[in-house]
MIVEX-525185 format. One line per 4 residues: number of its first residue (from 1); their letters; for each residue x, y, z of N, C-alpha, C. Coordinates in steps of 0.001 Angstrom, whole numbers, plus 500000, padded with zeros to 6 digits. Layout:
% MIVEX-525185
NUM = a = X Y Z X Y Z X Y Z  ...
This chain:
% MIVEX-525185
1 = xxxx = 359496 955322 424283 358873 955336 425611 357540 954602 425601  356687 954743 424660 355505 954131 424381 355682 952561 424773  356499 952021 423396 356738 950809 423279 357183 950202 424763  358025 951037 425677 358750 950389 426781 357143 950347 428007
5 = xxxx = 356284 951405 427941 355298 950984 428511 354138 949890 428237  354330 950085 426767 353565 948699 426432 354348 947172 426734  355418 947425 426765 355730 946496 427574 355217 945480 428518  355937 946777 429418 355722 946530 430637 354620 946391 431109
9 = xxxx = 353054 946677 430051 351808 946388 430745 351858 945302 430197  352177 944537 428896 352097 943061 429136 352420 942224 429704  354093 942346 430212 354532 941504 431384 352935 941295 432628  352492 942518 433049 352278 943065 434258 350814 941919 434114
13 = xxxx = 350184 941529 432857 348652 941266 432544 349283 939475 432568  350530 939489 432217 350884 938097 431721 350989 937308 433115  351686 938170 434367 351827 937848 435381 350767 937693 436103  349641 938109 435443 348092 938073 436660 347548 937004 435731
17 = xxxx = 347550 936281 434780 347073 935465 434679 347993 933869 434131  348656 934050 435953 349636 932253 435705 348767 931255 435907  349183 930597 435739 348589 928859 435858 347862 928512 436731  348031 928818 438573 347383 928536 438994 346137 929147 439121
21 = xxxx = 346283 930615 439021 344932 931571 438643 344149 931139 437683  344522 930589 436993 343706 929798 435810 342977 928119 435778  343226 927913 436966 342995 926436 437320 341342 926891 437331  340416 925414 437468 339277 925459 437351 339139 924920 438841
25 = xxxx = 338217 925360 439460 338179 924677 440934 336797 924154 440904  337076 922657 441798 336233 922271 441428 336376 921391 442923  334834 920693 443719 334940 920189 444442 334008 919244 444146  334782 917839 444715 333772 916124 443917 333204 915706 445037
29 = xxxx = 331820 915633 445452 330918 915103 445870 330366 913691 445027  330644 912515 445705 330780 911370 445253 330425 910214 446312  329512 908871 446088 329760 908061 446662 331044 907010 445932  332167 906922 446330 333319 906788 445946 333545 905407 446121
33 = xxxx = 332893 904275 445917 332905 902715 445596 334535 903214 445562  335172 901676 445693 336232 901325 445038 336889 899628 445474  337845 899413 445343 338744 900201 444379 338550 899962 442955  339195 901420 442321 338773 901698 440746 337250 901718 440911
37 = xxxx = 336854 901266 439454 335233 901788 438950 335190 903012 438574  333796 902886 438408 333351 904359 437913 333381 905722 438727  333327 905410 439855 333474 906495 441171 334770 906910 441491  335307 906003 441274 337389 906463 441380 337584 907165 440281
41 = xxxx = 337274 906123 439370 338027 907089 437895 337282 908134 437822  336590 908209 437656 335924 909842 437072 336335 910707 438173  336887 910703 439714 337482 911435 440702 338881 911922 440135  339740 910206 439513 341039 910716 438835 340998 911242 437768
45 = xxxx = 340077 911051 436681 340139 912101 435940 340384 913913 436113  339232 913879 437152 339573 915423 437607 340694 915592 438167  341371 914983 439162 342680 914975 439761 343805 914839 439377  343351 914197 437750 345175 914131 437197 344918 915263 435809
49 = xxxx = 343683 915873 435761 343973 917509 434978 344788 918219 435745  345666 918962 434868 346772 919636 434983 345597 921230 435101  345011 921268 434957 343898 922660 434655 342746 922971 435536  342869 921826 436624 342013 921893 437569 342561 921437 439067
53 = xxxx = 342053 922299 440047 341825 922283 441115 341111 921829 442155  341070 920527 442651 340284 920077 443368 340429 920232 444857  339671 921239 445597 339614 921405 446374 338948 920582 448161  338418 919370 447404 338470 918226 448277 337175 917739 447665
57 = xxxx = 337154 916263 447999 336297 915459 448132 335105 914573 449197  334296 915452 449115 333186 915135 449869 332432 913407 449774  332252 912677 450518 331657 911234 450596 330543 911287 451050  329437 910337 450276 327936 910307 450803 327948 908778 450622
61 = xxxx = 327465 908106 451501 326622 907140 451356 326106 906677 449568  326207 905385 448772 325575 905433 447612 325796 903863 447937  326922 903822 446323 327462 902263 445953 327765 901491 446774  328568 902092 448247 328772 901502 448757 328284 902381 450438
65 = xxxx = 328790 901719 451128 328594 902959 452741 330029 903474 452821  329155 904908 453661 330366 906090 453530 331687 905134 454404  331614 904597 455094 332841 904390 455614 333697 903423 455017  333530 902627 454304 334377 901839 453060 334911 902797 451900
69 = xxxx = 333735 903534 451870 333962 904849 450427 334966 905982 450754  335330 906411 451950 336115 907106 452369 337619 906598 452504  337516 905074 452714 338513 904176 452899 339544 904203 451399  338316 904092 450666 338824 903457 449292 339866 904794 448636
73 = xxxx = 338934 905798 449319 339346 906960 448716 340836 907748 448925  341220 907619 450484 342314 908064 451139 342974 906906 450479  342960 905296 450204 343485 904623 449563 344688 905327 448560  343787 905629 447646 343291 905823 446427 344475 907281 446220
77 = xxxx = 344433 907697 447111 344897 909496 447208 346447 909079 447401  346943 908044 448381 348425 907561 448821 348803 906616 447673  348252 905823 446810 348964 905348 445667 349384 906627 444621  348234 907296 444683 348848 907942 443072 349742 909336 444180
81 = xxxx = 349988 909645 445038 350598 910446 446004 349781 911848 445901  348853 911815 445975 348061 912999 446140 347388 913408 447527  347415 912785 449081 347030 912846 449619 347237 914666 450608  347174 915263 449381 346800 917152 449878 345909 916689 449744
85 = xxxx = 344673 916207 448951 343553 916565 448570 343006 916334 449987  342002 916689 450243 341294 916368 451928 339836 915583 451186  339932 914206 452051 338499 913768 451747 337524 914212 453710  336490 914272 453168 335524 915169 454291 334040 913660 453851
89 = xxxx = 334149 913308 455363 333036 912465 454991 331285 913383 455388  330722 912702 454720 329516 912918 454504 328356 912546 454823  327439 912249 454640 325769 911598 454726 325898 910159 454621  325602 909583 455737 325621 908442 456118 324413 907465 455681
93 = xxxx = 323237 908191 455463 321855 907570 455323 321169 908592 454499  320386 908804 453172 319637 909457 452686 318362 910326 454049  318197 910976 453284 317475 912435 454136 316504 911724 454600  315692 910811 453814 314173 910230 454370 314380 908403 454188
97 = xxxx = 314106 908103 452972 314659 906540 452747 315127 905976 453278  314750 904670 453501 315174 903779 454734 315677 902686 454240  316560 901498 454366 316512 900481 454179 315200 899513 453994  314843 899472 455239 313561 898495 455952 311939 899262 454889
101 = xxxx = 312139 900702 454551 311105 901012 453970 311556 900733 452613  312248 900559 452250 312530 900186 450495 312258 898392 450386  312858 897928 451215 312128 896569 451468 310665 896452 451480  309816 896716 452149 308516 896852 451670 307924 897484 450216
105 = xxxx = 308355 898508 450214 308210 898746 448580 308228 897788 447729  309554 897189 447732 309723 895839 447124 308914 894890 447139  308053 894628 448354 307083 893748 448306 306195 893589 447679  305938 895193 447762 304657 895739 446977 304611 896227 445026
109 = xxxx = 305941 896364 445261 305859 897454 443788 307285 896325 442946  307934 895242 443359 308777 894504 442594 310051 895095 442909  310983 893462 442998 312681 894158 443195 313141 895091 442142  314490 895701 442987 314879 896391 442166 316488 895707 441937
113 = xxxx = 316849 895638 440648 318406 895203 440475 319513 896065 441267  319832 896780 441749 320599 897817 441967 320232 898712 443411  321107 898649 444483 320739 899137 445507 321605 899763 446345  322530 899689 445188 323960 900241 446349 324109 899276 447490
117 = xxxx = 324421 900066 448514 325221 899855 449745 324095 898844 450704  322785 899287 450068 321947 897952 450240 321384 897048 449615  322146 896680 448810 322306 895746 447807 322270 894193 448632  321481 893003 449071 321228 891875 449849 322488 891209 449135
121 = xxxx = 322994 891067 447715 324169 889921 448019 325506 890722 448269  325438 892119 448566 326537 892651 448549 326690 893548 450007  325469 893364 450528 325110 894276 451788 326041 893549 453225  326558 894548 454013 327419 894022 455155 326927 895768 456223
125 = xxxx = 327454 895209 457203 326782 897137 458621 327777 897474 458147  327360 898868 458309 327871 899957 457518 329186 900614 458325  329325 900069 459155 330560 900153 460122 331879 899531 459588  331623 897917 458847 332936 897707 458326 333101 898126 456989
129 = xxxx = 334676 897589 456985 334889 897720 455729 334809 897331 454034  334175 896265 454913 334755 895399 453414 335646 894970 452656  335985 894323 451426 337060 893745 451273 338129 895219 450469  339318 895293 450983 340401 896345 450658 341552 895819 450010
133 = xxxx = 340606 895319 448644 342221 894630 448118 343542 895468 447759  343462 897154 447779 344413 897816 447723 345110 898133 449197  344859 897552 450035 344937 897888 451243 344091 898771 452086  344435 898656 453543 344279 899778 454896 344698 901331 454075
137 = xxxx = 343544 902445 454261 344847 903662 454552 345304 903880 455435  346603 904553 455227 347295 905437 456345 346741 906430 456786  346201 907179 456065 345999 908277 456442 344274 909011 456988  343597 909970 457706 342877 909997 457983 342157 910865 457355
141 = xxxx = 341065 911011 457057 339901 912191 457061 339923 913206 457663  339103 914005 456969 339166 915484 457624 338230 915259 458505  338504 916109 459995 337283 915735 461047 335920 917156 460736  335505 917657 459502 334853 918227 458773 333639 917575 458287
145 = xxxx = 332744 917896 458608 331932 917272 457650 331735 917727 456587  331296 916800 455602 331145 917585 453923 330142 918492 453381  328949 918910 454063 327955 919903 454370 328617 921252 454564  329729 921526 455648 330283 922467 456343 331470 922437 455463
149 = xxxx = 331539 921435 454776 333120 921603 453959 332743 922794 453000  331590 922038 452109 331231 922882 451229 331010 924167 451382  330260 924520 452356 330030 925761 452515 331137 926690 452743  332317 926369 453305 332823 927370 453536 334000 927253 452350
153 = xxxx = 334302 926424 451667 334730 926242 449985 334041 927495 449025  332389 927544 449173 331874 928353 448317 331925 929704 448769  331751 929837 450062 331971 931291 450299 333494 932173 450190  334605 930992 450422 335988 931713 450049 335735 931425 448681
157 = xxxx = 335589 931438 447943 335613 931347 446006 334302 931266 445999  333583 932504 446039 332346 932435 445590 332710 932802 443944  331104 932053 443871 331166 931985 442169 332227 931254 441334  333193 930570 441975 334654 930026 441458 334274 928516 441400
161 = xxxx = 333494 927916 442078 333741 926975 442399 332603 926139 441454  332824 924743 440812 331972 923868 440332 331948 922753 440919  330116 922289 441582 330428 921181 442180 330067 920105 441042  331125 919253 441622 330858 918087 440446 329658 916822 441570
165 = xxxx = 328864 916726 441231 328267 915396 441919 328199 914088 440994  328709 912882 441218 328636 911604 440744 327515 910566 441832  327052 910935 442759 326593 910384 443676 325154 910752 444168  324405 909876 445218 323306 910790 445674 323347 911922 446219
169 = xxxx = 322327 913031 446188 322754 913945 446717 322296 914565 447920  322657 913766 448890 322385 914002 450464 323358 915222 451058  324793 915344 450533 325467 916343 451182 324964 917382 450249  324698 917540 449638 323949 918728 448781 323135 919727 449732
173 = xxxx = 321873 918429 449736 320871 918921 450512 321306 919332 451497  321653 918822 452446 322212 919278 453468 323053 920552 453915  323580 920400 453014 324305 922363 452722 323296 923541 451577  322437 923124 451732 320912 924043 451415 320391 924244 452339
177 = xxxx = 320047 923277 453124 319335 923232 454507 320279 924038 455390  321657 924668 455493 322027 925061 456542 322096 926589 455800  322554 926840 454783 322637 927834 453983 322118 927879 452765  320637 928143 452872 320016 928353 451279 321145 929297 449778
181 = xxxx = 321672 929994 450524 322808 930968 449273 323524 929819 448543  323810 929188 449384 325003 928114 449168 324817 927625 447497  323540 927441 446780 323752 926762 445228 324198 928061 444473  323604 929294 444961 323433 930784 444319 325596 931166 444005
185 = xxxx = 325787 930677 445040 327423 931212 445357 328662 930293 444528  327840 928979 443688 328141 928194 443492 328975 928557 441546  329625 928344 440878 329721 928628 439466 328527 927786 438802  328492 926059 439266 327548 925616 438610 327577 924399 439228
189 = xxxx = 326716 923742 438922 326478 922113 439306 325952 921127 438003  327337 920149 438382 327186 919238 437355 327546 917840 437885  326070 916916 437152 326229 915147 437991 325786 914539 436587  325878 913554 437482 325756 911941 436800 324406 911952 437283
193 = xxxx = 323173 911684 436485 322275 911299 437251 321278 911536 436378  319640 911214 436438 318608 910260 435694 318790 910011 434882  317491 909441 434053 317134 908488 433279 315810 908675 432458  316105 909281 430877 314682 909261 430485 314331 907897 429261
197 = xxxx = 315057 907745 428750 314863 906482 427728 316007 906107 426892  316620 905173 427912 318058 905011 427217 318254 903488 426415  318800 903588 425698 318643 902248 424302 319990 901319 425030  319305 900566 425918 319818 899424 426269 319393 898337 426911
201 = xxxx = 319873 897149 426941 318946 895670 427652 318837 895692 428932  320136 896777 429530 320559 896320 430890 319243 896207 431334  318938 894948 432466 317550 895165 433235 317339 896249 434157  318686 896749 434887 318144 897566 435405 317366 898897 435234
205 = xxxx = 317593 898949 433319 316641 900232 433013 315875 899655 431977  315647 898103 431424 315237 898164 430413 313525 898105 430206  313367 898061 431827 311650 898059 432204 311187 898743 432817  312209 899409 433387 312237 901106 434409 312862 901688 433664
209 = xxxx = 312930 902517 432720 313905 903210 431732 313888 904821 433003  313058 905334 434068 313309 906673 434598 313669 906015 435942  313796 904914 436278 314821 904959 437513 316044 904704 437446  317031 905735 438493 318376 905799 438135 318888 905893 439420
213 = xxxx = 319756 905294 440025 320146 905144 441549 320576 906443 442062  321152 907124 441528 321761 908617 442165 320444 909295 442677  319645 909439 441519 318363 910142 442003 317196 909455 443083  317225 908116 442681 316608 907088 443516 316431 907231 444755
217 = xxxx = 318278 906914 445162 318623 906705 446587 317879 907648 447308  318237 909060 447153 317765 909613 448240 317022 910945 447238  315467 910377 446692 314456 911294 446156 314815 912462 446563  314309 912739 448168 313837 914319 448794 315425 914611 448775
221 = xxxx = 316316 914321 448444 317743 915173 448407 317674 915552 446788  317689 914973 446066 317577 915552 445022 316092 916399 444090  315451 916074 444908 314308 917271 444597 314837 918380 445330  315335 918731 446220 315728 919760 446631 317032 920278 446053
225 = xxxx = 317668 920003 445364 318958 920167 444904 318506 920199 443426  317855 919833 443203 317522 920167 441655 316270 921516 441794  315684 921799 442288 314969 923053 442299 316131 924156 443093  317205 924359 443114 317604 924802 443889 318279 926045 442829
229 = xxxx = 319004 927286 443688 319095 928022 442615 320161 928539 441813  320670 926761 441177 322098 927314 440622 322291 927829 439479  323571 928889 439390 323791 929608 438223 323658 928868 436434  323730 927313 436844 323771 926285 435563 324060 925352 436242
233 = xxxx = 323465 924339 435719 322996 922765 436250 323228 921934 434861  324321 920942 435048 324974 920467 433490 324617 918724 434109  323835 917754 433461 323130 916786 433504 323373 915784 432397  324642 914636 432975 324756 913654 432226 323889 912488 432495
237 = xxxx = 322868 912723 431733 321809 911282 432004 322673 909274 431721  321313 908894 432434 321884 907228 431717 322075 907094 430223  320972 907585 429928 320993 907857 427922 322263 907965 427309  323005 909059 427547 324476 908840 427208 325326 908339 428256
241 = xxxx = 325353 908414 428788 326145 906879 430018 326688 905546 429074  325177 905246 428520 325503 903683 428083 325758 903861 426642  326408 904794 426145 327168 905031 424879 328838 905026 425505  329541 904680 426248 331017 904788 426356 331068 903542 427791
245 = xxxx = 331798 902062 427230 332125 901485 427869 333205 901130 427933  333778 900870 429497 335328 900046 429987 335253 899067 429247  336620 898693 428179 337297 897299 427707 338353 897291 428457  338854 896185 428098 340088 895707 428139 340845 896134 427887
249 = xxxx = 340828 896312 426364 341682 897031 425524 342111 898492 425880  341230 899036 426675 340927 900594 427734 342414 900423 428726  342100 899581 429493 342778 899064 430685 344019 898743 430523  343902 898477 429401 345781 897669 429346 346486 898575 428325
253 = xxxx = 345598 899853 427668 346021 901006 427209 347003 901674 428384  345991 902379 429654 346277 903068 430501 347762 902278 431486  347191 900606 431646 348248 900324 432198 349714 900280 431784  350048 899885 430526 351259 900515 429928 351928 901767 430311
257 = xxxx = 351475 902272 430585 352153 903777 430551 353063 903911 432227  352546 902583 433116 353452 902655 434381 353597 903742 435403  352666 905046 434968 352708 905791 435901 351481 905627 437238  352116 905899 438510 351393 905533 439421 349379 905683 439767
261 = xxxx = 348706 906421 438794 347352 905969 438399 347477 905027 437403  348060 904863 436605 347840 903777 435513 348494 902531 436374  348918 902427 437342 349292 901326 437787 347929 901243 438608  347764 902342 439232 345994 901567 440203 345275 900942 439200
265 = xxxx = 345141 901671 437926 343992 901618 437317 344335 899954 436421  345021 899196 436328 346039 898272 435810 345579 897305 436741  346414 897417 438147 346106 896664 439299 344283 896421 439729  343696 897435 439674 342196 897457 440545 341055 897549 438995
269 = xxxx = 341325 898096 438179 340352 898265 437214 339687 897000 436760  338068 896648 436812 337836 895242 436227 336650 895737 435804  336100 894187 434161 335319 894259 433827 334478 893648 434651  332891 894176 434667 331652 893696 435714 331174 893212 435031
273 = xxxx = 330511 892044 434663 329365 891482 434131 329451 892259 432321  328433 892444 431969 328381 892400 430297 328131 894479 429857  328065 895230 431131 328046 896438 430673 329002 896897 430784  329673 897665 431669 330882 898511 432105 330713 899813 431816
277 = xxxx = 329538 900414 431799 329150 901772 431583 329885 902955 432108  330207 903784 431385 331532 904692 431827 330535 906019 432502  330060 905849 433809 328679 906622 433869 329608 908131 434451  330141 908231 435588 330709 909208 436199 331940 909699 435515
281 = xxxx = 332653 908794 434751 333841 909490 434198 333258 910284 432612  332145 910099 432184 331938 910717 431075 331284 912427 431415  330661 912412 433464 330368 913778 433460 331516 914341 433735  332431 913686 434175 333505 914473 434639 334331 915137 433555
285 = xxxx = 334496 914342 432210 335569 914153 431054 334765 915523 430104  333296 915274 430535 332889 916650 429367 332538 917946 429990  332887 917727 431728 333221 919055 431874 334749 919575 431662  335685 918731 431886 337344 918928 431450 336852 919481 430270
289 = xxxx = 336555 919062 429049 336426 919203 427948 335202 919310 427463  334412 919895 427703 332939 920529 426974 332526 920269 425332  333716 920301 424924 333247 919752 423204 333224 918673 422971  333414 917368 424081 333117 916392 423446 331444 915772 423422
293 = xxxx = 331137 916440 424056 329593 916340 423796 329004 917319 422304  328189 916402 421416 328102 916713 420775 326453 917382 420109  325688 917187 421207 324282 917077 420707 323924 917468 422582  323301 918336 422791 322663 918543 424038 321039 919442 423978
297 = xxxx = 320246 919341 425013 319523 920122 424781 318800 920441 426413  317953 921586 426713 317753 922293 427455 315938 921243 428180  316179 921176 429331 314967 919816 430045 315088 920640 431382  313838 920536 431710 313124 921067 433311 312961 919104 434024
301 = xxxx = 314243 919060 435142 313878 917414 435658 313358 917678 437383  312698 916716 437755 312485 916950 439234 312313 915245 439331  312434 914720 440624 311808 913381 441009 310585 913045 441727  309789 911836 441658 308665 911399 442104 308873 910996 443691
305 = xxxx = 308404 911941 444356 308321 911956 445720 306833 911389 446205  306347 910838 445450 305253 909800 445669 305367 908692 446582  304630 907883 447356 305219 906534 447744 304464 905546 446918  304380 905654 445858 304102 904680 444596 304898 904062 443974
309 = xxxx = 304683 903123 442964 305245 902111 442069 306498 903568 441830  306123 904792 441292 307262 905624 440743 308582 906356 441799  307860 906116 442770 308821 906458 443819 310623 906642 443565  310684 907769 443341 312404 908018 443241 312646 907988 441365
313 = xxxx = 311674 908006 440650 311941 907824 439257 312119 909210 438651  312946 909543 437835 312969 910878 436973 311769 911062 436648  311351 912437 436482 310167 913093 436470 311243 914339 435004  310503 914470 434069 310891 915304 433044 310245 916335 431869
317 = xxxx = 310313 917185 431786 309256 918220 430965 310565 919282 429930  309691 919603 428658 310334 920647 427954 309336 921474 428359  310326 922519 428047 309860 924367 428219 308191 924307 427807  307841 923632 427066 306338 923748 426612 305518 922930 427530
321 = xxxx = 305833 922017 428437 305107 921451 429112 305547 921581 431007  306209 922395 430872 306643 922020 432321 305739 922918 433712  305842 922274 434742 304782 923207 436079 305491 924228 435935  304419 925207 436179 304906 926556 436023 305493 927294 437196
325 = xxxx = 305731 926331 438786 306631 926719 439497 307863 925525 439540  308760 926389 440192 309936 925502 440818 311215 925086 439994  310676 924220 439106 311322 923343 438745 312624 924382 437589  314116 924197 437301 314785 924794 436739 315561 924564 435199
329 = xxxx = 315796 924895 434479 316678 924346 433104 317925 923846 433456  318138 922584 432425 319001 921971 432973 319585 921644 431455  320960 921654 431760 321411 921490 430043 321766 919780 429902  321239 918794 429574 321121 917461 429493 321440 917577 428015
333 = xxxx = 322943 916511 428641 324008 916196 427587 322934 914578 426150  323285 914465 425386 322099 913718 424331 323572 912684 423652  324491 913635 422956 325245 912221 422237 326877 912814 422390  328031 912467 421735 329197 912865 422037 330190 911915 421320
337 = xxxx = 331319 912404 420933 332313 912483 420485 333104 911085 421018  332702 909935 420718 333002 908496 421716 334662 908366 421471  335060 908611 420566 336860 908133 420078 336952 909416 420814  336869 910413 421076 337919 911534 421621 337947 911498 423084
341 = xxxx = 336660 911217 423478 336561 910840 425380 337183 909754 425046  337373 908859 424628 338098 907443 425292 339691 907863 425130  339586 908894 424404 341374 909094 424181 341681 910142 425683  340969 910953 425757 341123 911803 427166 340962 910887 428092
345 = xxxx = 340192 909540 428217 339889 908702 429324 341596 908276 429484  341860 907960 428360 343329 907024 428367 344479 908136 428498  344505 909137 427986 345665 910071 428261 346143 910725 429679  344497 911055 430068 344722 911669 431806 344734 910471 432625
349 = xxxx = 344253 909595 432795 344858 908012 433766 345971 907438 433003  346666 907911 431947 348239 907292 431695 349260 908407 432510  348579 909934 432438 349460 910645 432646 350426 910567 434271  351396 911185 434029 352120 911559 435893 351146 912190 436590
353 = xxxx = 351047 912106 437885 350418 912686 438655 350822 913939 438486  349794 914949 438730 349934 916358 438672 350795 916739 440036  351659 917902 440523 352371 918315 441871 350995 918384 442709  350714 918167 443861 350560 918179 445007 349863 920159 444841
357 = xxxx = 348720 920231 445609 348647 921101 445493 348936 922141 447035  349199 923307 446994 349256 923618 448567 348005 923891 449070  348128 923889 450285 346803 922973 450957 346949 924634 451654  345153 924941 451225 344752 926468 451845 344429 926441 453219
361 = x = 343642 924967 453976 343314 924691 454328 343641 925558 456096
């Protein structure tokens, strides 16, 4: 009799913890460039784990403007056939930062290489599209905004939920500003983003080593989102960024395999100029997998909300030096496991698309 109840309480424990109860949920706040790059892939990475749950994708304004980035994205969702996921557009313009006022800066304080969506040889109104070499989507956006998405994501799965940010963080802010609880309700927050002294030529950091565009773009969004009060704040700087770059040899790995992401990633994936920095798919790949980071350590970051030469630059302190209000611990990733992320880079963009998830919605 014993044995038949012990049983039956294992069935009973085995059945409460299936697969999908066990998924990691997670929602990607991203300016979502495409097609491919660093903003797609590190989205498909999360989307073709079999172990995670993405509960939609929020668009802000960054690399490119939200309305190309949303484009690329619903794209992006009908090739590899995932279009449950709901993309929810977002922040159109940083909280304060202007175009026309970063231009003057420039006058005053020297260009900057890198500007995103206002970038002068790459800049077009933010109304079109731009060029869609994967095509038009079919399909539409959620008529949600990504502020209001979030929020009501975190309050049905409070504490469940991890936001991933690859992008500036204007929809952040913005869902602080309507609901301060909102970081508190959160499991954790983890991005792509500054810059304290990273060992490389690129110009765009090799004379500014603390400016970094995520944080840049829109300063007062991420000073507010970084003092804010989440349970853990996981921080892949540029520093390790420019330790894992796109080859060739990457690309024509993944494309072999013929399944419908490895065919985007085949078709749309290209090398840029002489870096190819794997910046967003390496925060995404070491939260899938947490051990491939190998060296991390504990940093208080905030940004320079100055209108000086430092304007928008990482601002950074250890526990022994830091202001004694506000500012929070942040676990900033240092070195990592380069052959085992490039093998997870290549295994989850070779793999089949994961089933379709049902839409709670």
């Amino acid at each position: 009799m014993k044995r038949k109840l012990l049983f039956l309480t294992i069935c009973i424990l085995l059945r409460s913890f299936s697969p999908a109860q066990q998924e990691r949920k997670v929602i990607i706040d991203q300016d979502a460039a495409g097609p491919a790059g660093t903003d797609q892939q590190s989205m498909l990475l999360l989307i073709q784990s079999p172990q995670t749950e993405v509960l939609g994708i929020t668009v802000v304004t960054g690399d490119q403007w939200l309305h190309e980035e949303v484009a690329h994205t619903l794209r992006m969702l009908e090739l590899i056939g995932r279009t449950d996921i709901p993309v929810v557009p977002g922040a159109e313009y940083p909280l304060v930062r202007t175009k026309e006022g970063t231009e003057r800066w420039e006058q005053e304080f020297g260009s900057i290489p890198w500007l995103g969506a206002w970038t002068p040889k790459y800049y077009h109104p933010s109304d079109q599209l731009g060029e869609m070499p994967e095509g038009k989507p079919m399909t539409k956006p959620s008529t949600e905004d990504a502020a209001h998405f979030l929020l009501r994501m975190i309050h049905r799965y409070p504490h469940a939920v991890t936001i991933y940010e690859g992008g500036p963080m204007t929809n952040l802010a913005l869902a602080i500003s309507i609901d301060p609880e909102f970081p508190a309700l959160a499991k954790e927050l983890v991005f792509m983003g500054a810059s304290f002294n990273p060992r490389t030529d690129n110009p765009e950091f090799a004379h500014t080593p603390t400016r970094e565009f995520n944080l840049y773009f829109d300063p007062e969004a991420a000073h507010i989102v970084l003092r804010a009060p989440w349970p853990r704040i996981v921080c892949t700087p540029v520093d390790i960024s420019v330790k894992a770059r796109l080859t060739q040899d990457l690309i024509d790995h993944i494309k072999s395999a013929g399944t419908p992401t490895a065919r985007y990633i085949g078709q749309y994936a290209r090398l840029r100029g002489n870096y190819n920095y794997l910046w967003d798919e390496l925060a995404a790949a070491s939260w899938l997998d947490p051990s491939l980071i190998t060296k991390k350590e504990t940093m208080y970051i905030d940004v320079d909300l100055d209108r000086g030469a430092g304007y928008g630059n990482t601002l950074a302190w250890t526990a022994q030096d830091k202001p004694q209000t506000g500012v929070r611990p942040i676990e900033v990733q240092d070195d990592l496991d380069l052959e085992r992320f490039y093998k997870l880079f290549v295994d989850l963009l070779s793999a089949p698309t994961p089933k379709a998830q049902a839409n709670s919605d």
